[in-house]
C-alpha positions as a Markdown table, in Angstrom:
| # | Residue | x | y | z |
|---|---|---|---|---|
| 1 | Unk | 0.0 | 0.0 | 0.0 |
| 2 | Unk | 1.2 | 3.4 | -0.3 |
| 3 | Unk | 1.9 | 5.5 | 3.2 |
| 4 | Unk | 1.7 | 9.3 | 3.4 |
| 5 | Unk | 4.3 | 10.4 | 6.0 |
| 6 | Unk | 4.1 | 13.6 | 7.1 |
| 7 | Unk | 7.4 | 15.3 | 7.8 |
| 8 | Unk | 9.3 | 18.1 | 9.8 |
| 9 | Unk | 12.7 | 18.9 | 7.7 |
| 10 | Unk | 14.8 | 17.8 | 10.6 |
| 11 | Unk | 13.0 | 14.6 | 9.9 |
| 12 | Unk | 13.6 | 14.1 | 5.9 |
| 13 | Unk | 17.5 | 15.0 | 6.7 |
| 14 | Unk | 17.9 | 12.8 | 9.3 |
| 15 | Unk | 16.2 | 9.6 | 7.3 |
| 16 | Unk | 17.5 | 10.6 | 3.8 |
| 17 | Unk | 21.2 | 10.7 | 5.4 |
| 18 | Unk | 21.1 | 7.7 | 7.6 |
| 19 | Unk | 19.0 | 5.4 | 5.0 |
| 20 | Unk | 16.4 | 4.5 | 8.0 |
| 21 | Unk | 13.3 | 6.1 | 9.8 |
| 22 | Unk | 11.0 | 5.1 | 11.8 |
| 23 | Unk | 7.9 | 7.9 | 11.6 |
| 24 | Unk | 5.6 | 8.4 | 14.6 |
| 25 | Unk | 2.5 | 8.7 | 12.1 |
| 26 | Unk | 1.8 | 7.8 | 8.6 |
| 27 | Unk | -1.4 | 7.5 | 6.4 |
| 28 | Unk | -3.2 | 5.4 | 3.8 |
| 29 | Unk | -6.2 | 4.7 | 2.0 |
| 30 | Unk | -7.5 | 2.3 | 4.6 |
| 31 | Unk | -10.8 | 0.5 | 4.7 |
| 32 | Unk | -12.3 | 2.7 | 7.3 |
| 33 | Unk | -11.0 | 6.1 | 5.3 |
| 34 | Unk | -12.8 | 4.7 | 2.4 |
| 35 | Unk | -16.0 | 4.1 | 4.1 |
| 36 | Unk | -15.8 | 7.6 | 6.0 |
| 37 | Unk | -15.1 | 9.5 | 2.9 |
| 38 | Unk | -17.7 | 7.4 | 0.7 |
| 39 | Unk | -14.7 | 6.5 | -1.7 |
| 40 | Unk | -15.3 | 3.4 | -4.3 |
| 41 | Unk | -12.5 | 1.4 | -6.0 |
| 42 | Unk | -13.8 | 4.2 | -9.0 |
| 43 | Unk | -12.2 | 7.0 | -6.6 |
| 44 | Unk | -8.9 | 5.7 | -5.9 |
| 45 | Unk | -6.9 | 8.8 | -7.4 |
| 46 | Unk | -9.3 | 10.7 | -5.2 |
| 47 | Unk | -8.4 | 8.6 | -2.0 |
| 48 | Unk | -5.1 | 9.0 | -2.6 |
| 49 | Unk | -5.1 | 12.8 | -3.0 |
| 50 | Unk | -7.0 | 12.9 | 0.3 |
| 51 | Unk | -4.5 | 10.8 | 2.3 |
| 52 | Unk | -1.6 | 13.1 | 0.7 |
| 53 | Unk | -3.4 | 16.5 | 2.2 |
| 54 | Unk | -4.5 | 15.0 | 5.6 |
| 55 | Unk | -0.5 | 13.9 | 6.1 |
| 56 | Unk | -0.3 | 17.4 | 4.6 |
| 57 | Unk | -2.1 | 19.1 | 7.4 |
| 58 | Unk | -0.7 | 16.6 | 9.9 |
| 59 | Unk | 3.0 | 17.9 | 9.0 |
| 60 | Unk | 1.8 | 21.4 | 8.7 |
| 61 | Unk | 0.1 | 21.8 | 12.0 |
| 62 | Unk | 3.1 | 19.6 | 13.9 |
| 63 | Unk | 6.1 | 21.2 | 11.9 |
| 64 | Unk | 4.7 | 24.5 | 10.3 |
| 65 | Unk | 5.1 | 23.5 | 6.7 |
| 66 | Unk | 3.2 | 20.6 | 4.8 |
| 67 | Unk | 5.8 | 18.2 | 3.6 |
| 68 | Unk | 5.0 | 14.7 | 3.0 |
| 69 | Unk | 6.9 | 11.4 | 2.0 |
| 70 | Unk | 5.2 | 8.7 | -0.3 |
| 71 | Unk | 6.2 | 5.1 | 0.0 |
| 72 | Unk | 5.0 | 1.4 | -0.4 |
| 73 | Unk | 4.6 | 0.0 | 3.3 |
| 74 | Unk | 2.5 | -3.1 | 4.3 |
| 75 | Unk | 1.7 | -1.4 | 7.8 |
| 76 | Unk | -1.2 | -2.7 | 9.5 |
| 77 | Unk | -4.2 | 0.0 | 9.3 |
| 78 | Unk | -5.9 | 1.3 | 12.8 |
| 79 | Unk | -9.4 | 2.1 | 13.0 |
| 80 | Unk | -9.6 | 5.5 | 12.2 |
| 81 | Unk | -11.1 | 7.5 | 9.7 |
| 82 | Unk | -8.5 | 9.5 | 8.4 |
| 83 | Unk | -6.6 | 6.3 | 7.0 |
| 84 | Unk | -3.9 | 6.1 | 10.1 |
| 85 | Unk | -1.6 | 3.2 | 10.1 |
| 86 | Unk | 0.8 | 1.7 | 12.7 |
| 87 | Unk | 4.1 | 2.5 | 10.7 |
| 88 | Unk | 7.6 | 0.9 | 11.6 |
| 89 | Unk | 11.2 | 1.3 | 10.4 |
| 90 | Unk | 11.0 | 2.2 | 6.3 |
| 91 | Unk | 14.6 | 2.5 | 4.5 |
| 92 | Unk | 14.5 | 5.4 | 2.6 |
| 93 | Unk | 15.3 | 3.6 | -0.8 |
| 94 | Unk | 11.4 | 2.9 | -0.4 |
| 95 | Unk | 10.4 | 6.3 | -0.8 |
| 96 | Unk | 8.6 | 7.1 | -4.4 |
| 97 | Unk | 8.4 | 10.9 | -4.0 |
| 98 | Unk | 8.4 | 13.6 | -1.8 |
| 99 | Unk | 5.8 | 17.1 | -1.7 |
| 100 | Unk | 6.1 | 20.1 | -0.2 |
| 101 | Unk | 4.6 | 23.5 | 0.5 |
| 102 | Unk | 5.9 | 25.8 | 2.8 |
| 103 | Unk | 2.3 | 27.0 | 4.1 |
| 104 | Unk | 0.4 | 25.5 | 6.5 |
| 105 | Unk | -3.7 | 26.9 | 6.9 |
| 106 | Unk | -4.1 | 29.5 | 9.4 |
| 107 | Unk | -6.3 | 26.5 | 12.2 |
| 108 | Unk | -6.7 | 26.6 | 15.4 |
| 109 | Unk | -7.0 | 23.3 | 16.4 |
| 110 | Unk | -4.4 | 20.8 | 17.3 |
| 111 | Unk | -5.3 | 17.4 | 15.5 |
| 112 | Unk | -6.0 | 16.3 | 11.8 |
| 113 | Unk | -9.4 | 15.3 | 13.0 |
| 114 | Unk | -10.3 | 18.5 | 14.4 |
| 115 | Unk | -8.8 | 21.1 | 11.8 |
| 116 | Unk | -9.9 | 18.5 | 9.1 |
| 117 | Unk | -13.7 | 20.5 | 9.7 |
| 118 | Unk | -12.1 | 23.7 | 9.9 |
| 119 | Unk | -13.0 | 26.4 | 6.9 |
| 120 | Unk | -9.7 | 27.3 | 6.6 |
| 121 | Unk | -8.0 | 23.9 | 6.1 |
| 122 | Unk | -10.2 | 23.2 | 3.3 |
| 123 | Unk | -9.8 | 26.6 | 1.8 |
| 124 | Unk | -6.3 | 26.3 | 2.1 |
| 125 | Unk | -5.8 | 22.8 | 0.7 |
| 126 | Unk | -8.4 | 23.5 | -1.7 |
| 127 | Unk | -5.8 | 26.5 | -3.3 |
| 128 | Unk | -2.5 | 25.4 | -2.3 |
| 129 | Unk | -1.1 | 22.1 | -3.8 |
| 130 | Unk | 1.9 | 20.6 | -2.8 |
| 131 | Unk | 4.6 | 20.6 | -5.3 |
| 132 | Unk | 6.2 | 17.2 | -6.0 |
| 133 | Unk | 9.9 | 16.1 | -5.8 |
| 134 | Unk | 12.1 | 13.6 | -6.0 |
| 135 | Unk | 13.1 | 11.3 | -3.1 |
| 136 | Unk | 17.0 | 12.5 | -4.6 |
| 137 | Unk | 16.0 | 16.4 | -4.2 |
| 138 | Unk | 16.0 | 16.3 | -0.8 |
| 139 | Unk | 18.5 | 18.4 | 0.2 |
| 140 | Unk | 16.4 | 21.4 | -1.2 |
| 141 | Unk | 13.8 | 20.5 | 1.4 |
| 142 | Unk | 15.6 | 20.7 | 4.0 |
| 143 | Unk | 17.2 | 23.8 | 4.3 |
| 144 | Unk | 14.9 | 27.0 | 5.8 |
| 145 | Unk | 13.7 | 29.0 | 2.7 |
């Protein structure tokens, strides 16, 4: 499956350099995210795009900017509706692409769940897409802009 792992820069340099990362949250088009959002197998690309901007938020509101790895992981899914998964030690040589966007919505709450139904997440992701990269361009992500 693929995983959406949100990321602080501290946390892409660190993995990139050392090859190895164990994240303390990660995403995925889960059963239970499917059913939540009323996605069909017709919706995948849909899915996925949601996963990407909820590990979005979840990197924005614990790191300030929205920057996400993508990799295949078989990590078990929880029960949740956002698609969380129980993630373990990936090697970086896993990782299919990285995105990034240096804002993060003006929320004021402290979870995914809760700014998920805020106006301003939505507005935000709805006009600010996260630019894709290279799992090889990430140096460029991790120095302060």
């Amino acid at each position: 499956m693929l995983v959406f792992i949100p990321l602080s820069r501290d946390d892409l340099g660190q993995w990139a350099r050392s090859g190895a990362f164990a994240p303390a949250q990660a995403f995925a088009v889960t059963d239970s995210m499917m059913a939540a959002f009323g996605f069909t197998a017709a919706t995948d690309e849909q899915a996925e795009n949601t996963a990407l901007d909820i590990a979005g938020l979840a990197a924005g509101l614990s790191s300030g900017i929205r920057l996400v790895a993508v990799a295949e992981a078989q990590w078990p899914p929880l029960a949740d509706d956002f698609g969380r998964v129980q993630p373990g030690e990936l090697p970086y040589s896993k990782v299919s692409a990285l995105f990034f966007d240096p804002s993060v919505p003006a929320v004021t709450a402290a979870t995914v769940d809760e700014a998920w139904d805020e106006p301003a997440a939505a507005e935000h992701l709805a006009k600010s897409d996260l630019a894709w990269y290279h799992p090889a361009e990430w140096e460029q992500l991790t120095a302060d802009n």
